[in-house]
N, C-alpha and C positions, 0 to 999 in steps of 0.2 A: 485121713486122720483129721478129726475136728477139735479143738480148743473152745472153752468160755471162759469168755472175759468179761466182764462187769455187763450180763447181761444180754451179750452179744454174740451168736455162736457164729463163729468163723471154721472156715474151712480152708486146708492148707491143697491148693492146686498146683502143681511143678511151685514157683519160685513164688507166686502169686497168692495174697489171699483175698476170701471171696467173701463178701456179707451173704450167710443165710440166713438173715432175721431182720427186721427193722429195729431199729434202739432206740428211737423215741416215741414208743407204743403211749404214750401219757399224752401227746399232744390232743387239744378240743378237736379234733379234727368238724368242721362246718357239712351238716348234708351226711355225714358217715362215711364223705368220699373220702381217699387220702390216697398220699405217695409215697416212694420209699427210695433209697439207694439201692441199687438191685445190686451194683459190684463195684469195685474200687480196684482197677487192676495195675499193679507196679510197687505194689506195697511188699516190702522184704522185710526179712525179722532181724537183719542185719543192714545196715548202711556204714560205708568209712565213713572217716569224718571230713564232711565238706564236699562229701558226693553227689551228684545230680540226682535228683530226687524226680522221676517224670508218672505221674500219673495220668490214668484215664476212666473218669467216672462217668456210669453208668443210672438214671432211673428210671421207674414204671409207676405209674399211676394208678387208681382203681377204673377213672373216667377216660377212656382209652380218647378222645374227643380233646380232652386237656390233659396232653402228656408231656412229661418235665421236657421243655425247650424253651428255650429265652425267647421265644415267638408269644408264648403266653406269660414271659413274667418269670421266670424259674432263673436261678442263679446258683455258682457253686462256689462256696471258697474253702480252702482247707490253710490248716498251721501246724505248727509242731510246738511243742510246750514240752517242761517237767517240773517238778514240784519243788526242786531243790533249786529252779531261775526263777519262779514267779512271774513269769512274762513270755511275751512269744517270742517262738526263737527264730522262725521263719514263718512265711505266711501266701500263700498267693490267690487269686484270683482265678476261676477255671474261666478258659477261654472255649467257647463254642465249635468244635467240629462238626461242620453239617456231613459233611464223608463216615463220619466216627458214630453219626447220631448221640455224640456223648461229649465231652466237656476234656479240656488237656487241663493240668495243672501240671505247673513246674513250683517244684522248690529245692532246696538245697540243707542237704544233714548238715546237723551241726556240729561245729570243730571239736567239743569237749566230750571225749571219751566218759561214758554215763549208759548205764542202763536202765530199761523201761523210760524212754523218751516218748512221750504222747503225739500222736497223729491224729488230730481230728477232720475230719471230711462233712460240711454239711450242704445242704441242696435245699434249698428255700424258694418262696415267694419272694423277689427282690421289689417290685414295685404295687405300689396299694392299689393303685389303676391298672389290675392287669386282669387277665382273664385267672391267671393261679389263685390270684388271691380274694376273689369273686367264686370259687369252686369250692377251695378248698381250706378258706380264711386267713386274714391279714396276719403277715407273718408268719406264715406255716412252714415249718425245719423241720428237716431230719438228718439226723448225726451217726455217721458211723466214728466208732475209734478203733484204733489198734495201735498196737505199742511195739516197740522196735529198740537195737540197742547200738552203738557207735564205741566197738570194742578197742582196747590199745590199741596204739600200732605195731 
């Protein structure tokens, strides 16, 4: 079964969903190279509230040479937002699994029962001195989103 979302067609796989598309096709990409989030997996269309939230993200590059690792520069952080806080509700840091070839992020749903809570996930160039951002341009991001809800109890 696939769903779009603002853009972004997602595929629903057992419990997991999967980016098949990149979402920020507008970036200058430098060279014509570019990267993408291949998958974001741990992502549920349901969370209680105040559940451990553990993902594991996924990228690919076009320049197989400079591919998303914090060895060349690449970083991941994801948050949760909605419209009705104006602010982020949680936020983390991906931490590097060399085992994983991909990135952990932990965060944690939020207490207030609400639906369409925003997840964003992006995978950027973190440093201006890196080989990423020498390929593929200073500050170069790519965003996936998906939306989730933290129903009563």
């Amino acid at each position: 079964m696939s769903m779009r979302k603002r853009g972004v067609a997602l595929l629903f796989v057992g419990a997991a969903l999967v980016l098949a598309a990149a979402s920020n096709a507008n970036y200058p990409w430098k060279n014509g190279e570019s990267f993408e989030i291949d998958r974001v997996d741990g992502v549920e269309r349901i969370f209680e509230s105040e559940a451990p939230i553990s993902l594991e993200v996924f990228g690919r590059s076009t320049d197989r040479n400079v591919a998303p690792d914090p060895e060349f520069g690449f970083h991941v952080q994801a948050y949760i937002d909605h419209a009705d806080v104006g602010r982020s509700i949680s936020a983390g840091n991906g931490q590097w699994d060399p085992n994983l070839r991909g990135w952990r992020v932990e965060l944690t749903a939020p207490a207030q029962p609400r639906d369409q809570y925003r997840l964003q996930v992006a995978l950027y160039c973190g440093r201006d001195e890196s080989l990423c951002a020498e390929t593929y341009g200073r500050a170069a991001q790519v965003t996936s989103t998906f939306r989730f809800d933290v129903p009563e109890p």
